[in-house]
C-alpha positions in Angstrom: -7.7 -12.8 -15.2 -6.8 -9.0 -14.4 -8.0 -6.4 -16.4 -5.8 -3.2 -17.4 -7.3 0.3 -17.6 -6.2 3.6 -17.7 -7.5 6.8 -15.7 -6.5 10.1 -15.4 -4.4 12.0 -12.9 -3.8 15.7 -13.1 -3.7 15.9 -16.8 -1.4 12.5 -17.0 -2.7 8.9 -18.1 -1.7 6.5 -16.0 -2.1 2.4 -16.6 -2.9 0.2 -13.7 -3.5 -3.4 -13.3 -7.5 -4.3 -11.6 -7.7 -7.6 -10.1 -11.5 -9.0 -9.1 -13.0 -11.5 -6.9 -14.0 -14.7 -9.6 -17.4 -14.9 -7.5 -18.1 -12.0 -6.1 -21.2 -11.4 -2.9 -22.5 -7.9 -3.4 -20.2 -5.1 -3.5 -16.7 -6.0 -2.0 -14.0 -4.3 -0.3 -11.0 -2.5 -1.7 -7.3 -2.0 -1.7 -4.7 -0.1 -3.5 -1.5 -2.3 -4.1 1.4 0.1 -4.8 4.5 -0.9 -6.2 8.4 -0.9 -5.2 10.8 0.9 -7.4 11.0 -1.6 -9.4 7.2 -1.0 -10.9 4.1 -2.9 -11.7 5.9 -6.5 -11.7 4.4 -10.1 -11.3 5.6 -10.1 -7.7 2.9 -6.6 -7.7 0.6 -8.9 -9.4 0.6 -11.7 -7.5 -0.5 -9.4 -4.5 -3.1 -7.9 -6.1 -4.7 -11.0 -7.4 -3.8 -12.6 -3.9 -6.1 -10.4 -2.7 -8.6 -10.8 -5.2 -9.1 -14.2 -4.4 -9.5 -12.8 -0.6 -12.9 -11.2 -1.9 -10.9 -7.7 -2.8 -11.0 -5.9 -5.6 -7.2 -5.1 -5.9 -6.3 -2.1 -8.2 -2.4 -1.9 -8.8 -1.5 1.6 -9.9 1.3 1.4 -12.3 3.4 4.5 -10.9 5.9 5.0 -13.7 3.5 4.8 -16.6 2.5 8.9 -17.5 6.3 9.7 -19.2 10.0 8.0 -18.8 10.4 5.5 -16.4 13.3 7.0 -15.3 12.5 10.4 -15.1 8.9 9.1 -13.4 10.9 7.6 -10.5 13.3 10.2 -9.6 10.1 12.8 -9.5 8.6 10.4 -7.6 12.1 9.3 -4.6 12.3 13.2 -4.7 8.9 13.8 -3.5 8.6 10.8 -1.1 11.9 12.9 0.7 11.5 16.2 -0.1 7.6 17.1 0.1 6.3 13.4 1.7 3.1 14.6 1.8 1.9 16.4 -0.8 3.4 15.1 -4.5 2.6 13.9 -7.5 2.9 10.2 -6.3 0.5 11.4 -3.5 -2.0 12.5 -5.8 -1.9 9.9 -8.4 -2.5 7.8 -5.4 -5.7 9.9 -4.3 -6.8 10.1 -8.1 -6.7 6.1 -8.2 -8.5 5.6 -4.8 -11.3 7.6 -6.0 -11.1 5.3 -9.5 -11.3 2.1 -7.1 -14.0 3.9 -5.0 -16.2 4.3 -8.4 -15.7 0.8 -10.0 -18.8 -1.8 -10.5 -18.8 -3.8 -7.6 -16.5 -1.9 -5.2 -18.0 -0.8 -1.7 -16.2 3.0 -1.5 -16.9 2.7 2.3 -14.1 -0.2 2.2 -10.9 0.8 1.2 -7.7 -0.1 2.0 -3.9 -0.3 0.8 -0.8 -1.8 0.8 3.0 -1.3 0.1 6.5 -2.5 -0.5 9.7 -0.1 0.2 8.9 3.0 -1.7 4.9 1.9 -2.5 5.0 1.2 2.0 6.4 5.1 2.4 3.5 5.9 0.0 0.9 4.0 1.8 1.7 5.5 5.1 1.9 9.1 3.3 -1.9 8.4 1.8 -3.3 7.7 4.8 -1.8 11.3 6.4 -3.9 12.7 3.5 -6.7 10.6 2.7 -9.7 9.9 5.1 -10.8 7.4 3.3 -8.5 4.3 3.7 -9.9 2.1 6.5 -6.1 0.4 7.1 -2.9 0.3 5.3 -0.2 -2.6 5.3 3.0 -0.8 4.7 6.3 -3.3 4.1 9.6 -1.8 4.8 8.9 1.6 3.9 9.7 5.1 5.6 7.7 7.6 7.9 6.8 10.9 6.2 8.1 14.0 7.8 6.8 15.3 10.5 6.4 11.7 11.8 3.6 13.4 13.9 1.1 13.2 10.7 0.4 9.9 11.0 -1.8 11.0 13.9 -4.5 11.7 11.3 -4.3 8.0 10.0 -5.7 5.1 9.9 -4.8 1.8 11.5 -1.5 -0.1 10.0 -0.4 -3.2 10.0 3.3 -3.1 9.3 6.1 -5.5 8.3 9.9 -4.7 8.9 13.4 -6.5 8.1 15.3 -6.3 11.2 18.4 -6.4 9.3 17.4 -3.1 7.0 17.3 0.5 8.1 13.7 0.6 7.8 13.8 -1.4 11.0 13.6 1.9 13.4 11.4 3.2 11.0 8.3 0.5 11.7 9.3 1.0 16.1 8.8 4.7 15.6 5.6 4.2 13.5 4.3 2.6 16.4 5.4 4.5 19.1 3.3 6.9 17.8 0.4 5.5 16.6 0.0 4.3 20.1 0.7 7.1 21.6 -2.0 8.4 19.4 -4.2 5.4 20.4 -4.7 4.2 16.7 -4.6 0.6 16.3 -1.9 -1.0 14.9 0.4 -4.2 14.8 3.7 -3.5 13.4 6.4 -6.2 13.8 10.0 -6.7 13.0 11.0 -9.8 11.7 14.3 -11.2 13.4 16.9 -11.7 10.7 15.0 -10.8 7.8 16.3 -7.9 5.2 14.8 -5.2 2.6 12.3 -7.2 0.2 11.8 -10.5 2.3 8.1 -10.8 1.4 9.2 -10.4 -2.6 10.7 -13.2 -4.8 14.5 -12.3 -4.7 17.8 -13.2 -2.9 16.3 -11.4 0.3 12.8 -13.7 -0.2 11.8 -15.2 3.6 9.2 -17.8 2.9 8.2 -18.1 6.8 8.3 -14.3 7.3 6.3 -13.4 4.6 3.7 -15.7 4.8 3.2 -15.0 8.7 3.2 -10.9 7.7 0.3 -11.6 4.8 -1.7 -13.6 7.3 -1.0 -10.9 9.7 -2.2 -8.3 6.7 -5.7 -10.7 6.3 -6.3 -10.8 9.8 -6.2 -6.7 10.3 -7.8 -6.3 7.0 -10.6 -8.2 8.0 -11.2 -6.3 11.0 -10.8 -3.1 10.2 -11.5 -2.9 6.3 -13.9 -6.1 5.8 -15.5 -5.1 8.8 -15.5 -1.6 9.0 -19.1 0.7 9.0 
């Protein structure tokens, strides 16, 4: 069953949704599951206890929750295009991974995250500003600005529609990160669009179950089995 708490972020109370192993063996990694526009959902949810029953503890930071939903979101889009790096959904983010890093049973030295659409531009933008994160699995989301910051990432494991915009965005992710020599497996999925791995009219049951496995497999090495 998932637990809810609350924690603080920069004088704002945000809720988030903690999903744990049911039989945990010693302290276990972590990730961050961050949300699409459309907020802390049951497709969010399902991720996070998905991962849980991986051996994660899975912490899914409900964005929107300090003030008006509305209002939370267009702060939040504005941020993602007009400051990527450094905004409030940036810091909440930060705030929570230190929250994760302190819980019972979490090994800080293992953390990871993972995004969808507007949560996968704020996974990538994290991991520009947070040392922390061993990997990040960003799905459909954009590059922050200058694309060049990712340099001072972590490895990614990225899933892209090829019939969305954010196609060109995953091939320029990694162009970079191997120019940069950072590890990473990004991949386009041939007639796929936005939200494929969430249930919706775009949902691709092949594609999204080959880009979790894909997400275990990466996870494994490089949070699970990081020092």
């Amino acid at each position: 069953m998932a637990e809810e708490l609350t924690f603080h972020s920069g004088g704002r109370t945000l809720t988030a949704s903690l999903a744990r192993p049911a039989a945990p063996r010693g302290d276990a990694p972590g990730v961050l599951v961050l949300h699409e526009v459309f907020g802390l959902n049951d497709d969010i949810r399902r991720v996070a206890d998905r991962f849980a029953r991986a051996g994660y503890v899975a912490l899914a930071v409900d964005l929107f929750s300090a003030g008006n939903r509305a209002v939370c979101m267009t702060h939040l889009l504005g941020g993602l295009f007009l400051n990527p790096l450094e905004h409030q959904g940036v810091r909440d983010l930060r705030r929570a991974l230190t929250v994760l890093g302190e819980l019972p049973g979490v090994d800080a030295s293992r953390l990871g995250a993972i995004g969808f659409c507007m949560g996968g531009s704020l996974a990538v933008a994290l991991a520009c500003t947070d040392s922390r994160l061993k990997a990040i699995a960003p799905y459909y989301g954009f590059n922050p600005r200058p694309l060049e910051a990712v340099r001072r990432g972590c490895p990614v494991v990225g899933s892209y529609p090829q019939r969305d915009a954010t196609a060109r965005q995953g091939e320029a992710l990694r162009a970079e990160l191997d120019a940069a020599g950072i590890p990473n497996d990004i991949k386009v999925y041939p007639g796929t669009r936005h939200s494929f791995a969430n249930r919706g009219p775009a949902f691709d049951a092949v594609a999204s179950e080959d880009a979790w496995n894909r997400v275990m497999a990466f996870f494994d090495e490089h949070v699970v089995g990081s020092t």
